[in-house]
C-alpha positions as CSV (number, residue, x, y, z in Angstrom):
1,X,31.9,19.6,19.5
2,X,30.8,17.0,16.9
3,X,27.8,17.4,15.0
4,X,25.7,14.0,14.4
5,X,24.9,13.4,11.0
6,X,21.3,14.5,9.9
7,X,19.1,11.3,9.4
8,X,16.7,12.0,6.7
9,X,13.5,9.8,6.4
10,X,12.2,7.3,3.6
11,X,9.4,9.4,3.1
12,X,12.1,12.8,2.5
13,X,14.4,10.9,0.4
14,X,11.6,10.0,-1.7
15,X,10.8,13.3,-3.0
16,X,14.6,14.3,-3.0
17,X,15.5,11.5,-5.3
18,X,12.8,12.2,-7.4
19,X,12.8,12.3,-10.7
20,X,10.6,14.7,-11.8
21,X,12.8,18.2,-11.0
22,X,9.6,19.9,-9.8
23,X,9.0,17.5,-6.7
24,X,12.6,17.6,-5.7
25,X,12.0,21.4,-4.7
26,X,8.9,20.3,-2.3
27,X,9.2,20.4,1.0
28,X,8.3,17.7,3.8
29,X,7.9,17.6,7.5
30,X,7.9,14.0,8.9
31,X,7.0,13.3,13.0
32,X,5.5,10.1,14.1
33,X,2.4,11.6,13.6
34,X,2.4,13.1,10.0
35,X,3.5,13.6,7.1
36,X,3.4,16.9,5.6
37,X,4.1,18.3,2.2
38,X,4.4,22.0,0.9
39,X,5.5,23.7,-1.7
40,X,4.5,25.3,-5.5
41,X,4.0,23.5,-8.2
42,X,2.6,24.0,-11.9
43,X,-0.3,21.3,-12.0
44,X,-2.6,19.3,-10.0
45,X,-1.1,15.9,-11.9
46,X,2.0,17.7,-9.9
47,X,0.8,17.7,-6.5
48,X,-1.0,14.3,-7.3
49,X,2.5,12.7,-8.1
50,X,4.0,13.9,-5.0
51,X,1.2,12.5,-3.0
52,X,1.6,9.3,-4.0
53,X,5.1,9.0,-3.9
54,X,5.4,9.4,-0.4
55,X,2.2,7.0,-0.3
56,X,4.6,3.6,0.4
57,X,6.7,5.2,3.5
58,X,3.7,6.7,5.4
59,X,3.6,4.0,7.9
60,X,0.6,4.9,9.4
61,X,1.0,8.4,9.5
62,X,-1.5,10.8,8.6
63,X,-0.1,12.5,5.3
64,X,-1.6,16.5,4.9
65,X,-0.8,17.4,1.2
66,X,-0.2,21.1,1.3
67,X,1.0,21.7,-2.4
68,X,-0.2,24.8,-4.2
69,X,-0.9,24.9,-7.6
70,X,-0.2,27.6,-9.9
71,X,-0.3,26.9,-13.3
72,X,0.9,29.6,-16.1
C-alpha cells in the first residue's frame, strides 16, 4: 500500500516557515470553513504575530485564534 503525500495548506506552511521560533511550535487546523490556531506562547505581541500571518491565506475562512498567553 502507498501512502499519498500529506498536502499541507498556505495557511500551515506559514506558521511552519516562520521565522520567529515561537510560532513555528503553534498549531493549526485548516477546513474550508476555518482556520484555527492553538498553542502557548509568551506574549500577546506573540499571539498578535501569529494572527496576522495567517491573515493573507484565509480566503474567506473564519480564522478562531486560540493562542494562550503566558508570560514569565
Amino acid at each position: 500500500m502507498v501512502s499519498s503525500p500529506v498536502v499541507l495548506s498556505p495557511a500551515t506552511l506559514a506558521l511552519r516557515d516562520n521565522p520567529i521560533p515561537a510560532l513555528r511550535q503553534l498549531a493549526i487546523d485548516v477546513t474550508d470553513e476555518q482556520v484555527v490556531i492553538s498553542g502557548l506562547v509568551a506574549s500577546y505581541y506573540l499571539k498578535q504575530l501569529a494572527q496576522e500571518a495567517l491573515m493573507p491565506y484565509l480566503d474567506g475562512r473564519t480564522l478562531h485564534n486560540r493562542v494562550a498567553v503566558r508570560s514569565e
